[in-house]
PDB file of the backbone (N, CA, C, O) and the ligand in Angstrom, with CONECT records:
HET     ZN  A 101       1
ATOM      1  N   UNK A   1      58.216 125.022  30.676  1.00  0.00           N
ATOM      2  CA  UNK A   1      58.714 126.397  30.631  1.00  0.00           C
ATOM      3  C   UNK A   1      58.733 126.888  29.192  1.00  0.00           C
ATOM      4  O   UNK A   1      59.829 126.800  28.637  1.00  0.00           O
ATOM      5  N   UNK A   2      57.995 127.255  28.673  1.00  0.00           N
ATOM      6  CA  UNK A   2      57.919 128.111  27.651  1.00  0.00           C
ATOM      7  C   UNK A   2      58.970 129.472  27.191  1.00  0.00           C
ATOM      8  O   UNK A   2      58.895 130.633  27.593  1.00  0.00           O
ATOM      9  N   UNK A   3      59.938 128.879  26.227  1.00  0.00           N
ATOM     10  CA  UNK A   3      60.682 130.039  25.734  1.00  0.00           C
ATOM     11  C   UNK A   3      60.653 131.024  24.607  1.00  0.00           C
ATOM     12  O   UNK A   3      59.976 130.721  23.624  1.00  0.00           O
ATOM     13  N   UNK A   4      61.156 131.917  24.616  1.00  0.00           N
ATOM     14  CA  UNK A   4      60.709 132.644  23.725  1.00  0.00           C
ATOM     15  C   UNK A   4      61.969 132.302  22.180  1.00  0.00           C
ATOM     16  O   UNK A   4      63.183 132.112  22.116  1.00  0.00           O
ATOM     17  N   UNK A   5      60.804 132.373  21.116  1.00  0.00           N
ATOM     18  CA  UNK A   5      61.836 132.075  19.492  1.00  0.00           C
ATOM     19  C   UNK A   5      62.746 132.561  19.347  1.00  0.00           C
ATOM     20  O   UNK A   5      62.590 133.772  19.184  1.00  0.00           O
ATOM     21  N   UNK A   6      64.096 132.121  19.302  1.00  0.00           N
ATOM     22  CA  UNK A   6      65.077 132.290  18.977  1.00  0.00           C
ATOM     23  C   UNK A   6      65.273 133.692  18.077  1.00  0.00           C
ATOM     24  O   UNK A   6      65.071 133.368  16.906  1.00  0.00           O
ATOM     25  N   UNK A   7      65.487 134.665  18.134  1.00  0.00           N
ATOM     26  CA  UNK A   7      65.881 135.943  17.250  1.00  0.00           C
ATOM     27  C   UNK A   7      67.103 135.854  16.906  1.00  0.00           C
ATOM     28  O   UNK A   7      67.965 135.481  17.702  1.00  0.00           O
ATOM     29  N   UNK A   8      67.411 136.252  15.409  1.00  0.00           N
ATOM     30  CA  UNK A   8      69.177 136.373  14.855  1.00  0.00           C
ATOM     31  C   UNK A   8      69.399 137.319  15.810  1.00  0.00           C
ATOM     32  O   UNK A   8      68.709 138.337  15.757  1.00  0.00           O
ATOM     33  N   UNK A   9      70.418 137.174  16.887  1.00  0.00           N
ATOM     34  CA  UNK A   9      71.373 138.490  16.842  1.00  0.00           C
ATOM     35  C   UNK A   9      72.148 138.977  16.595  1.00  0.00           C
ATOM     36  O   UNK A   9      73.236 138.552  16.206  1.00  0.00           O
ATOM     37  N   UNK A  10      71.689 140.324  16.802  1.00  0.00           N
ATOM     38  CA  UNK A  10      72.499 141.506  16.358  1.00  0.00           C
ATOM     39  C   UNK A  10      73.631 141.937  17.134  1.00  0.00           C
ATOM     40  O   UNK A  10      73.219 142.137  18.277  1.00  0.00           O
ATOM     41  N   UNK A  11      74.885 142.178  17.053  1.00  0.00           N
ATOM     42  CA  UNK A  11      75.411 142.824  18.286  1.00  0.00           C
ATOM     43  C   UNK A  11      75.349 143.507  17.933  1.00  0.00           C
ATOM     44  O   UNK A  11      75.427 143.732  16.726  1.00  0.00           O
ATOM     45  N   UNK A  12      75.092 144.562  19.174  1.00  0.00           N
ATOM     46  CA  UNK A  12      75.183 145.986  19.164  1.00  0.00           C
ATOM     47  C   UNK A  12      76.135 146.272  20.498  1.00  0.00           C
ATOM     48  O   UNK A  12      76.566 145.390  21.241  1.00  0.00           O
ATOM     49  N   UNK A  13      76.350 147.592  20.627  1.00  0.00           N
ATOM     50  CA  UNK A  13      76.914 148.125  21.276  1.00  0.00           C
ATOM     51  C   UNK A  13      76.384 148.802  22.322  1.00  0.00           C
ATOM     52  O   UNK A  13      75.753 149.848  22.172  1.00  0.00           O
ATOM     53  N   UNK A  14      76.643 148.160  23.643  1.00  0.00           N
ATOM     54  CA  UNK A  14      75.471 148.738  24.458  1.00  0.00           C
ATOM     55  C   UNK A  14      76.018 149.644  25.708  1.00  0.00           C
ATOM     56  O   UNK A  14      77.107 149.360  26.208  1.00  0.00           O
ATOM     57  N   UNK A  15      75.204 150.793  26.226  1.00  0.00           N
ATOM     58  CA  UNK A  15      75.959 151.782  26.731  1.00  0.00           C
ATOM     59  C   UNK A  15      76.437 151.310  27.595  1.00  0.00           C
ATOM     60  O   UNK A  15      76.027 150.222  27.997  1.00  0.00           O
ATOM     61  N   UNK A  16      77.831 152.175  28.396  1.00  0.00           N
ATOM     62  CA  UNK A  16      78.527 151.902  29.650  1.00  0.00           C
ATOM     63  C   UNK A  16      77.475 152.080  30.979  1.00  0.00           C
ATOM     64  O   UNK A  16      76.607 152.953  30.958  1.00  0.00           O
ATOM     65  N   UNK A  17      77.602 151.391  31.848  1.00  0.00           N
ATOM     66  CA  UNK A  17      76.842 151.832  32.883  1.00  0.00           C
ATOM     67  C   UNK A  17      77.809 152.218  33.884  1.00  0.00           C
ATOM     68  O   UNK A  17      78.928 151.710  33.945  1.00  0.00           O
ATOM     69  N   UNK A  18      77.306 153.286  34.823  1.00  0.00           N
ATOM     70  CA  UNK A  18      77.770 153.283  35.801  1.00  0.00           C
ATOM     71  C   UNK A  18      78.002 152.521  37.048  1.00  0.00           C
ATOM     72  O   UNK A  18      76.879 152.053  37.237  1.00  0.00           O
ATOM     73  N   UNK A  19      78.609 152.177  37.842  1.00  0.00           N
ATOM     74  CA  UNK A  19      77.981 151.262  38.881  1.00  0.00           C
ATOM     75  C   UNK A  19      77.014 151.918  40.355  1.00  0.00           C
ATOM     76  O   UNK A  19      77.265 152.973  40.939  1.00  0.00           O
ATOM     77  N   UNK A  20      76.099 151.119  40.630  1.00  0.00           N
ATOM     78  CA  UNK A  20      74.845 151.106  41.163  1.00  0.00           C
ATOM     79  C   UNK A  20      75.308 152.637  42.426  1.00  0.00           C
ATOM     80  O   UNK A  20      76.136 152.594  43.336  1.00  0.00           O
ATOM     81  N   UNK A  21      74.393 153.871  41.994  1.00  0.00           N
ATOM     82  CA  UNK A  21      74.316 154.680  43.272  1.00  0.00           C
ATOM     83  C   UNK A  21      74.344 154.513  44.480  1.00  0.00           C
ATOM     84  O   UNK A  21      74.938 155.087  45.393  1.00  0.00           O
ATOM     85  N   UNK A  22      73.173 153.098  44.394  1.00  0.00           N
ATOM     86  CA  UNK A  22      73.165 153.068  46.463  1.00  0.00           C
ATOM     87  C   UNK A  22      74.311 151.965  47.044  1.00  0.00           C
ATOM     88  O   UNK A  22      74.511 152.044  48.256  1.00  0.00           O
ATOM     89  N   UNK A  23      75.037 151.005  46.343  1.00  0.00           N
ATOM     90  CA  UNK A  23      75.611 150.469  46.667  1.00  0.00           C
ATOM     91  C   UNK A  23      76.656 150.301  45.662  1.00  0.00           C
ATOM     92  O   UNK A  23      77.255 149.267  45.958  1.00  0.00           O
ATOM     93  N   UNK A  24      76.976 150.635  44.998  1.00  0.00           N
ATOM     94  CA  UNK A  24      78.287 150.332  43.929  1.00  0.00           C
ATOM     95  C   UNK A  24      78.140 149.182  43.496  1.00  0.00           C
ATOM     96  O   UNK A  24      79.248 148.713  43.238  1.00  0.00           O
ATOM     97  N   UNK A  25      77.279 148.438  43.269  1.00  0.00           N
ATOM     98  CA  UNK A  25      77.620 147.287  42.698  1.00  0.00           C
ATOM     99  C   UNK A  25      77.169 147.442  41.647  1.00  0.00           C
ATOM    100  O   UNK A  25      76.602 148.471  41.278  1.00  0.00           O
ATOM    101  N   UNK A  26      77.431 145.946  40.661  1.00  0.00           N
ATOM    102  CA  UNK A  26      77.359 145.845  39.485  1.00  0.00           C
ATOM    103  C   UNK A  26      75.870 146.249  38.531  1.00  0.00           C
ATOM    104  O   UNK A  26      74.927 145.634  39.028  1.00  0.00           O
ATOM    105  N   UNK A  27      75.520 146.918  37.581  1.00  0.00           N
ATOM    106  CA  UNK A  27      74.034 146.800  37.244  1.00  0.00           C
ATOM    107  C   UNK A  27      74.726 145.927  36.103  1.00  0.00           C
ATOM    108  O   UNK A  27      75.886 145.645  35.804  1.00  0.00           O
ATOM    109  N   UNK A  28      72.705 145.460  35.318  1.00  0.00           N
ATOM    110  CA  UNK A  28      73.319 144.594  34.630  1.00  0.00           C
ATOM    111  C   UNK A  28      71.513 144.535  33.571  1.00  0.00           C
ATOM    112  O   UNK A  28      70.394 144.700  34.057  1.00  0.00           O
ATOM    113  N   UNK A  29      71.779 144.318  32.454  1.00  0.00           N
ATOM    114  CA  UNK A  29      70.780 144.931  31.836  1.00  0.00           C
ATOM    115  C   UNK A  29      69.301 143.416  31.806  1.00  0.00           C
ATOM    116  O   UNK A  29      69.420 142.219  31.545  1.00  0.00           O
ATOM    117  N   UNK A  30      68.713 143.808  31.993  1.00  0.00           N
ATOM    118  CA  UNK A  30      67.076 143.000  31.667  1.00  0.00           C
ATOM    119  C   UNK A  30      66.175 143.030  30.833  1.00  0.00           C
ATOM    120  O   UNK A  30      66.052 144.111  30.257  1.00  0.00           O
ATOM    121  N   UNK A  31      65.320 142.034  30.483  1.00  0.00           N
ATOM    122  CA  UNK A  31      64.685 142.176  29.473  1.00  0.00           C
ATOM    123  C   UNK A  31      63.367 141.174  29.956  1.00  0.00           C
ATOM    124  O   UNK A  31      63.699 140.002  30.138  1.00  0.00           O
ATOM    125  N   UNK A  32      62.286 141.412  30.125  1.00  0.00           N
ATOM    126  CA  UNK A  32      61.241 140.497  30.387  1.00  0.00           C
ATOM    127  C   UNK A  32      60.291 141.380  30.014  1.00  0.00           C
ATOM    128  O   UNK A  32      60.525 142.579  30.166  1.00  0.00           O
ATOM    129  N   UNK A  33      59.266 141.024  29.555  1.00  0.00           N
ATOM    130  CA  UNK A  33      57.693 141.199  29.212  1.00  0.00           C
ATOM    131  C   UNK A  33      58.422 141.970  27.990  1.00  0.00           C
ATOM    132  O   UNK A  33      58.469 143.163  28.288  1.00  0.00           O
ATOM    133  N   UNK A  34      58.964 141.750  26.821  1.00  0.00           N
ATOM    134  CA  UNK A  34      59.215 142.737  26.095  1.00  0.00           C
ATOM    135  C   UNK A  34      59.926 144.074  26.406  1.00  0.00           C
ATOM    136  O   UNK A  34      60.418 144.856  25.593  1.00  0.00           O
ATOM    137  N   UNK A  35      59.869 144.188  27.931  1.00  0.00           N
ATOM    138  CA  UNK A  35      60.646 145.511  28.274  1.00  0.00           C
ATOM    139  C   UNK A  35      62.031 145.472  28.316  1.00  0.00           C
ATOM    140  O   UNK A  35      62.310 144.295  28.092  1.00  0.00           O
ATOM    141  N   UNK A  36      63.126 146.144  28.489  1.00  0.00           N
ATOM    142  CA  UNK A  36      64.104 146.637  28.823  1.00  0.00           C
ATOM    143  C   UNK A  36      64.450 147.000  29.949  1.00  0.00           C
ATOM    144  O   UNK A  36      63.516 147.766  30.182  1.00  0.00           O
ATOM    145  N   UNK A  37      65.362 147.058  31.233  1.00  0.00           N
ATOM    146  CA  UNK A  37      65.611 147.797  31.848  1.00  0.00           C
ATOM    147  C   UNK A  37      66.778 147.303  32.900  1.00  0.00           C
ATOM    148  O   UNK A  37      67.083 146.122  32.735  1.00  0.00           O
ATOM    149  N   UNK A  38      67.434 147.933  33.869  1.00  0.00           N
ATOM    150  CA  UNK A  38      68.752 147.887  34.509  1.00  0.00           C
ATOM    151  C   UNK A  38      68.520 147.719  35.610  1.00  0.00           C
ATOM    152  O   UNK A  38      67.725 148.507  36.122  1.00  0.00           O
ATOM    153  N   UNK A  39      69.108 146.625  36.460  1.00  0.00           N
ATOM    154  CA  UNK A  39      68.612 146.246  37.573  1.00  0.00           C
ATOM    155  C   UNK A  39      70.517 145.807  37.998  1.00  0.00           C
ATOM    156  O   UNK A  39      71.401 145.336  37.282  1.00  0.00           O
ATOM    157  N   UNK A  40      70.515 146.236  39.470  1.00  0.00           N
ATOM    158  CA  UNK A  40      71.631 145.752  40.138  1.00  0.00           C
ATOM    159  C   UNK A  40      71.987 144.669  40.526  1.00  0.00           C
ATOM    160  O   UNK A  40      70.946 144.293  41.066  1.00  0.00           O
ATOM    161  N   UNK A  41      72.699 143.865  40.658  1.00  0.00           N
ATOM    162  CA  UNK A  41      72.861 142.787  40.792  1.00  0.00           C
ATOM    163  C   UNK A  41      72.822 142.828  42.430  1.00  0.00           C
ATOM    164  O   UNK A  41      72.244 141.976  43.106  1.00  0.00           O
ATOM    165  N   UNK A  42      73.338 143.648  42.816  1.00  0.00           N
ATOM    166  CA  UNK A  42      73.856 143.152  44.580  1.00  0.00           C
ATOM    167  C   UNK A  42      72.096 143.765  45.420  1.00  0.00           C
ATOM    168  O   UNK A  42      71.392 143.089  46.171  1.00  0.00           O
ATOM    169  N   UNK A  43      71.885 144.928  45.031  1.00  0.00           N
ATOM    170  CA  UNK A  43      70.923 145.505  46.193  1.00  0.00           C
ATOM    171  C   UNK A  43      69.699 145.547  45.354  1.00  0.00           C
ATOM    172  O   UNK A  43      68.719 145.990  45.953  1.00  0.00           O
ATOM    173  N   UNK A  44      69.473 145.141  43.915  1.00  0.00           N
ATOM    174  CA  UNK A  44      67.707 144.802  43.290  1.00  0.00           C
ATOM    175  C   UNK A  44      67.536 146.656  42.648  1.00  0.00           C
ATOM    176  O   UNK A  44      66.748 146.905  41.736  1.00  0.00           O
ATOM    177  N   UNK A  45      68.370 147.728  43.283  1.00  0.00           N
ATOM    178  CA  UNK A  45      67.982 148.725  42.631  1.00  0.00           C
ATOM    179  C   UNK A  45      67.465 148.729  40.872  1.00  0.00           C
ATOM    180  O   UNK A  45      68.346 148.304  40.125  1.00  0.00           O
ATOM    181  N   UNK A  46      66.310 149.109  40.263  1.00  0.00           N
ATOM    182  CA  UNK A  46      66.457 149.331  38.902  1.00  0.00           C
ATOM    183  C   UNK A  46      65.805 150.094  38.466  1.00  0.00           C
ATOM    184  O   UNK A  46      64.851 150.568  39.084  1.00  0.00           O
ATOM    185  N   UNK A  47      66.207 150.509  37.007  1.00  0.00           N
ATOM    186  CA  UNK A  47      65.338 151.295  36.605  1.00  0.00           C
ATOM    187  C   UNK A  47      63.916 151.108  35.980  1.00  0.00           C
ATOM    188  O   UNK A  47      63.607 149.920  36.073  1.00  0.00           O
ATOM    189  N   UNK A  48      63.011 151.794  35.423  1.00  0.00           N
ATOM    190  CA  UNK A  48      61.747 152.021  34.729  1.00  0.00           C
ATOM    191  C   UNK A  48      62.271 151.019  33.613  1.00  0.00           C
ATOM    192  O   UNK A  48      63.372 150.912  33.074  1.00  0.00           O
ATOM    193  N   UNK A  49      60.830 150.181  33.435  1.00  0.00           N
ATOM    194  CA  UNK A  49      60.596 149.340  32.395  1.00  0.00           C
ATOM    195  C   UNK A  49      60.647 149.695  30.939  1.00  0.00           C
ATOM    196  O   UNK A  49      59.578 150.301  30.857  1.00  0.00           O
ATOM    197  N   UNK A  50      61.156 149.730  29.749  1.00  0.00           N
ATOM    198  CA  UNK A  50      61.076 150.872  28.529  1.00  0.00           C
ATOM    199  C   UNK A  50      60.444 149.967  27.360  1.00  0.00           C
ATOM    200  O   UNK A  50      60.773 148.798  27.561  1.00  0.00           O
ATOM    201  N   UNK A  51      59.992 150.043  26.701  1.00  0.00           N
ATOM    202  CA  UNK A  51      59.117 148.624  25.870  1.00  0.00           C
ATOM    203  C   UNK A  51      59.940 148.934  24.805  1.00  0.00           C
ATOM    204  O   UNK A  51      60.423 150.051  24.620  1.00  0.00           O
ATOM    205  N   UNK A  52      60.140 147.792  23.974  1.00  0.00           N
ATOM    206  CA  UNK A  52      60.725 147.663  22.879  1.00  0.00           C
ATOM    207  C   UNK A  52      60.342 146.932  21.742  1.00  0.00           C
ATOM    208  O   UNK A  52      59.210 146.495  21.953  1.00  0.00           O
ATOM    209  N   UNK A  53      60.870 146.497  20.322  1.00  0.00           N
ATOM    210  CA  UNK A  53      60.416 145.458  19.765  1.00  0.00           C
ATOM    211  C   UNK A  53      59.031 146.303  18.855  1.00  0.00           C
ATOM    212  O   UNK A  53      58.481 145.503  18.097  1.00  0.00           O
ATOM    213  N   UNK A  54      58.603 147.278  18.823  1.00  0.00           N
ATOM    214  CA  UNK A  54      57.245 147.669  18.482  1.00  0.00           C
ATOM    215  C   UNK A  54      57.908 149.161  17.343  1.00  0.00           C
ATOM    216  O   UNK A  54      58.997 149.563  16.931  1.00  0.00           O
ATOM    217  N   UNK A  55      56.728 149.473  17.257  1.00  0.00           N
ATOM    218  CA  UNK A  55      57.707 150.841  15.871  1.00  0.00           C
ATOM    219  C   UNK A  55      57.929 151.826  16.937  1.00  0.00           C
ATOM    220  O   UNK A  55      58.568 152.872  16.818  1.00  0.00           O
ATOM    221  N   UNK A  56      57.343 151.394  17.983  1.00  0.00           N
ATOM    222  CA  UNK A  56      58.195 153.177  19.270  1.00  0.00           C
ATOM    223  C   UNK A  56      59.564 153.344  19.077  1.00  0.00           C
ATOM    224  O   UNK A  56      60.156 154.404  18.871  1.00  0.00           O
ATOM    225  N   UNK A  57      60.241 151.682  19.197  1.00  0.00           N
ATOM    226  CA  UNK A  57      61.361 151.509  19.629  1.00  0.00           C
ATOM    227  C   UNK A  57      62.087 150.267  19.420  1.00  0.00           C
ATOM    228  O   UNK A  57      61.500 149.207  19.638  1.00  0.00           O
ATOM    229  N   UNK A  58      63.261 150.270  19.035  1.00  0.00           N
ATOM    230  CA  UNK A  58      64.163 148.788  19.040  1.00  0.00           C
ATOM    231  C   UNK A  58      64.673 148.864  20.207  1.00  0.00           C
ATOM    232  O   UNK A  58      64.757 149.933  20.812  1.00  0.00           O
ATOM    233  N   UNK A  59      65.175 147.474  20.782  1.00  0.00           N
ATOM    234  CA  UNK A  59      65.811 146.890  21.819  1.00  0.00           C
ATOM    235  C   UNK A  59      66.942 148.182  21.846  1.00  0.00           C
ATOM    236  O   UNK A  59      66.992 148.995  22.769  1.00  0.00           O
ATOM    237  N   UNK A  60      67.772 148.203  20.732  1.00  0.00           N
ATOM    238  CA  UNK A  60      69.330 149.510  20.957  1.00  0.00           C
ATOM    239  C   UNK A  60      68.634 150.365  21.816  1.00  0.00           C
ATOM    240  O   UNK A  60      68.897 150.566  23.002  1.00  0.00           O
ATOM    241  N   UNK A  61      67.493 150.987  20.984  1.00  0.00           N
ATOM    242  CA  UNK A  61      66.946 152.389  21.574  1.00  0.00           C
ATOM    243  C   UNK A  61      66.798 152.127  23.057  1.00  0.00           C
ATOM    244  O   UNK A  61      67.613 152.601  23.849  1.00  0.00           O
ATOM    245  N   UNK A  62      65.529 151.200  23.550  1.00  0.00           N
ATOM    246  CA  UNK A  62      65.204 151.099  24.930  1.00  0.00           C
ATOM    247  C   UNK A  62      66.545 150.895  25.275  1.00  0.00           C
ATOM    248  O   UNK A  62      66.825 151.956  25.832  1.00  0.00           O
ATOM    249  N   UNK A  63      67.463 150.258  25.292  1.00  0.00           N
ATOM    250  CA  UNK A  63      68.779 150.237  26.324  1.00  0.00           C
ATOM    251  C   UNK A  63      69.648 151.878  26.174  1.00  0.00           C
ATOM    252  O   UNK A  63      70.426 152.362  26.996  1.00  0.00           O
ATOM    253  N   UNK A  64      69.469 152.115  25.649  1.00  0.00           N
ATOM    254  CA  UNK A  64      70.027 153.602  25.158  1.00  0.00           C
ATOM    255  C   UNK A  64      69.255 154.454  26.186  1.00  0.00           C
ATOM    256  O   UNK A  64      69.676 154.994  27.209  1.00  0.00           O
ATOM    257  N   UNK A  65      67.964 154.435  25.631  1.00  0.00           N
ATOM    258  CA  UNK A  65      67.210 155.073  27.019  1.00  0.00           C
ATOM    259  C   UNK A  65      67.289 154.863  28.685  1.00  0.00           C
ATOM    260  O   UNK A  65      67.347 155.812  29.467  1.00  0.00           O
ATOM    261  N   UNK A  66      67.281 153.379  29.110  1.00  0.00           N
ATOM    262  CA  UNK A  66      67.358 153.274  30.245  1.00  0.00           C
ATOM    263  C   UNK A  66      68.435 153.265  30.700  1.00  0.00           C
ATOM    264  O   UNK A  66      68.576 153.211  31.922  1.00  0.00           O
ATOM    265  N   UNK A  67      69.440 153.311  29.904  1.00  0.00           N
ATOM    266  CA  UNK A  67      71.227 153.625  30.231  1.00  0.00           C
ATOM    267  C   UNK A  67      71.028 154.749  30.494  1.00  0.00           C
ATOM    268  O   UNK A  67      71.173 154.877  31.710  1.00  0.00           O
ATOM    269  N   UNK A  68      70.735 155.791  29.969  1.00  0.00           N
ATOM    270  CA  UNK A  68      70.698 157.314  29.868  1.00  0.00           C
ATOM    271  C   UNK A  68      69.875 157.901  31.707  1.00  0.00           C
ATOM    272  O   UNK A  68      69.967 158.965  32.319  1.00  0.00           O
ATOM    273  N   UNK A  69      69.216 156.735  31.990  1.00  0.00           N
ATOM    274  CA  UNK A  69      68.429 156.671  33.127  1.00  0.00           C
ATOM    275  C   UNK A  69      69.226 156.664  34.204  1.00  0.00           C
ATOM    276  O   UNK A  69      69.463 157.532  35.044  1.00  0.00           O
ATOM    277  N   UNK A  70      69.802 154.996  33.993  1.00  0.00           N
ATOM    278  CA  UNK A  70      70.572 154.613  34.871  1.00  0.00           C
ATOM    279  C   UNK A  70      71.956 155.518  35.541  1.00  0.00           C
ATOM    280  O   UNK A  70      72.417 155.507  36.683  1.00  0.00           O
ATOM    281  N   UNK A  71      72.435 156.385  34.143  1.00  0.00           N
ATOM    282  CA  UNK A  71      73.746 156.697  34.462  1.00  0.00           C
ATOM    283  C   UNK A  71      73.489 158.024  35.048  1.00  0.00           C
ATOM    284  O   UNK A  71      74.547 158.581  35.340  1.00  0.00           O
ATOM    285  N   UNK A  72      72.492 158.680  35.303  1.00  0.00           N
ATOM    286  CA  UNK A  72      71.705 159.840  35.653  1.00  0.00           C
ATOM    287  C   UNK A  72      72.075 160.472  37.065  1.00  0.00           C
ATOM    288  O   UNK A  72      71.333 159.820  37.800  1.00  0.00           O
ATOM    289  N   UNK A  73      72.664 161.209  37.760  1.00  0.00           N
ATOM    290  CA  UNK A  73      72.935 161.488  38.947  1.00  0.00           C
ATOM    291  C   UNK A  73      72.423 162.525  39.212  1.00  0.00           C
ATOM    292  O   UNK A  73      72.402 163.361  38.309  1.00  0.00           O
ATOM    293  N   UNK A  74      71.807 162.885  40.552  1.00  0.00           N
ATOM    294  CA  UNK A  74      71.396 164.099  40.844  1.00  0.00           C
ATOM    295  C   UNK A  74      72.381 165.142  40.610  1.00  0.00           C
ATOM    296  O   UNK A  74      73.566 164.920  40.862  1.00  0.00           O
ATOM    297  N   UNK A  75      72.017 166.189  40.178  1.00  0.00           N
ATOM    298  CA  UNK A  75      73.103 167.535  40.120  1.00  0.00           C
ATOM    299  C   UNK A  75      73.679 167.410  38.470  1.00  0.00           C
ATOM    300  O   UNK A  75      74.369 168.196  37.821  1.00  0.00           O
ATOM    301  N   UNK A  76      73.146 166.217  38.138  1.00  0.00           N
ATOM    302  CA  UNK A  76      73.993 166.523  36.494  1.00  0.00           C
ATOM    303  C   UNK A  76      73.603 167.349  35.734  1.00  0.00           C
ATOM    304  O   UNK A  76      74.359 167.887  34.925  1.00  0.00           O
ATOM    305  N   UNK A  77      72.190 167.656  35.845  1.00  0.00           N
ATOM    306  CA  UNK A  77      71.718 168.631  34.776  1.00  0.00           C
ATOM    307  C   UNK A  77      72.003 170.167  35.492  1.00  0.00           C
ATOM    308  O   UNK A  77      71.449 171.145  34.992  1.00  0.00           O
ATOM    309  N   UNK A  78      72.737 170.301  36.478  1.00  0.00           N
ATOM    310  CA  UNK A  78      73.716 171.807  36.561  1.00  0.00           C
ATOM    311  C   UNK A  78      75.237 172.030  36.221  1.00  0.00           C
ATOM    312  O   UNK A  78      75.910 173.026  36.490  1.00  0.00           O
ATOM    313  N   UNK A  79      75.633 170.874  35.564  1.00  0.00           N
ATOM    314  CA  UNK A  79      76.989 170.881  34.899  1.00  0.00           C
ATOM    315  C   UNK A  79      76.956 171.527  33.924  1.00  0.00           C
ATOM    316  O   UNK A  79      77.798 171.019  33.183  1.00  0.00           O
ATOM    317  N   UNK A  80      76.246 172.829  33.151  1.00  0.00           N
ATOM    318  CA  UNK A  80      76.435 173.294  32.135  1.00  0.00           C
ATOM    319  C   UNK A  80      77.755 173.407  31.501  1.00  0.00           C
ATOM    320  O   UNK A  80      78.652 173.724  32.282  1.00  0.00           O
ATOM    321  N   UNK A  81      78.063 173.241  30.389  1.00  0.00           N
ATOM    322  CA  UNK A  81      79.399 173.588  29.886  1.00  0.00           C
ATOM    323  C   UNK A  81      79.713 174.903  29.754  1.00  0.00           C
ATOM    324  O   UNK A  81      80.823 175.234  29.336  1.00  0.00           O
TER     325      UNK A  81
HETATM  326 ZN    ZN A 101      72.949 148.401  44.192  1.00  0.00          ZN2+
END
């Protein structure tokens, strides 16, 4: 099984998620092929893959993004203030 090199980490601060639309359960964040992304623990729901690690984007950013995904509900963008 081939692992990947050890990286210093960083903590960062990573966004709140909501819990899972179709079933309330827990999401919980992923990382394979270099991507990023939020997958539920109970029902497999997740979001879009976001690449990271490259000058597009750091790991913060892609989780920033697919948080921003995840926490996304229909009707939010008519909450104008
Ligand atoms: Zn779920």
């Amino acid at each position: 099984m081939k692992r990947n090199a050890k990286k210093p980490q960083v903590k960062v601060e990573r966004p709140k998620l909501l819990p899972c639309p179709c079933c309330g359960g827990k999401p919980t964040y992923m990382e394979e092929y270099g991507a990023k992304s939020i997958r539920c623990k109970e029902c497999g729901l997740r979001t879009v893959s976001m690449a990271f690690g490259s000058f597009i984007q750091t790991a913060a950013e892609a989780e920033a993004g697919i948080a921003e995904r995840w926490n996304r509900r229909a009707g939010d963008e008519k909450q104008a203030p």
